[in-house]
MARZA-679436 format. One record per residue (C-alpha): residue in three letters; z, y, x. Coordinates in steps of 0.05 Angstrom, whole numbers, plus 32768, in hexadecimal, padded with zeros to 4 digits. Example, Ala and Ser with C-alpha at 12.3 -4.5 7.8 and 13.67 -1.06 7.14 Angstrom:
residues 2
resn, w, v, u
ALA, 809C, 7FA6, 80F6
SER, 808F, 7FEB, 8111
//
This chain:
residues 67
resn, w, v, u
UNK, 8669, 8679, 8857
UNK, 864B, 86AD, 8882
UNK, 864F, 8698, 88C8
UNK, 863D, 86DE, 88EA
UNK, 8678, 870B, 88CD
UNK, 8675, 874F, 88E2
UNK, 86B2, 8775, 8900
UNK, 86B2, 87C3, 88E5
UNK, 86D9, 87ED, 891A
UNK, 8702, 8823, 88FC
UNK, 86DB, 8858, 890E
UNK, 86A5, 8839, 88EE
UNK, 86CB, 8829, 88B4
UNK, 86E3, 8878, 88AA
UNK, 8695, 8888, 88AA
UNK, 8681, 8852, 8874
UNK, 86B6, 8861, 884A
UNK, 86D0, 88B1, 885A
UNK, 870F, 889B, 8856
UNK, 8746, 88B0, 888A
UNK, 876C, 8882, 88BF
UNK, 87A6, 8885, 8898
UNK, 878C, 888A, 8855
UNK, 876E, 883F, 886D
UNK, 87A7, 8826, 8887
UNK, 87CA, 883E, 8853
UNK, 87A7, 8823, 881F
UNK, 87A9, 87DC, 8849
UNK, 87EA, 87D9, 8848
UNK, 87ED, 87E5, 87FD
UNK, 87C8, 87AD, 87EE
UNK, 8780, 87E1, 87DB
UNK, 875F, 87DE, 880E
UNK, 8747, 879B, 8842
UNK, 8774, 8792, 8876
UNK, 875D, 8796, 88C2
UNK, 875B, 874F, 88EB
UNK, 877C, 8756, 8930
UNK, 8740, 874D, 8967
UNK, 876A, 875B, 899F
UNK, 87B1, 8773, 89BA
UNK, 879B, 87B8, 89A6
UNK, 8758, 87AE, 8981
UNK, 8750, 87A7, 8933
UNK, 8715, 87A5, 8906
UNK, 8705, 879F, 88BD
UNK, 86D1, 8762, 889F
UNK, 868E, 8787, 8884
UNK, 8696, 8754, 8850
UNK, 86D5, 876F, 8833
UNK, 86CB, 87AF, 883F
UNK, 8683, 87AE, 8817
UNK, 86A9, 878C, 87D8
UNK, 86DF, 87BD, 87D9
UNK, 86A5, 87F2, 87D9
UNK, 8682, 87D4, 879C
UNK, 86BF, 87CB, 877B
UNK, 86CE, 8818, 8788
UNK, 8687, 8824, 8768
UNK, 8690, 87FF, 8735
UNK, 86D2, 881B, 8720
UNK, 86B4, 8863, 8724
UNK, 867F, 884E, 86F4
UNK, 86B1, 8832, 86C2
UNK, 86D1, 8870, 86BE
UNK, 8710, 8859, 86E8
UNK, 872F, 887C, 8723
//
């Protein structure tokens, strides 16, 4: 296991991805999309990890020819 995880905040996460606030909590919540790990009371972030096999999973459903 990876022992240094790193924590994407979401503003980082909208500029990796171009995806929208809600469009990513949207697509959390529907199951599409990782979902953020509480850091704090008020403080959430996404794991790079996740987030970079949802991306190659993205690309490699583009290249297949699927949406």
């Amino acid at each position: 296991t990876n022992m240094t995880q790193q924590i994407l905040k979401l503003k980082e996460l909208k500029l990796i991805t171009r995806l929208s606030s809600g469009s990513i909590y949207r697509k959390a919540r529907q199951g599409t999309f990782p979902s953020p790990i509480k850091l704090g009371e008020r403080s959430s972030g996404w794991l790079a990890s996740e987030v970079d096999r949802w991306l190659e999973e993205r690309i490699a459903a583009s290249r297949n020819g699927e949406a």
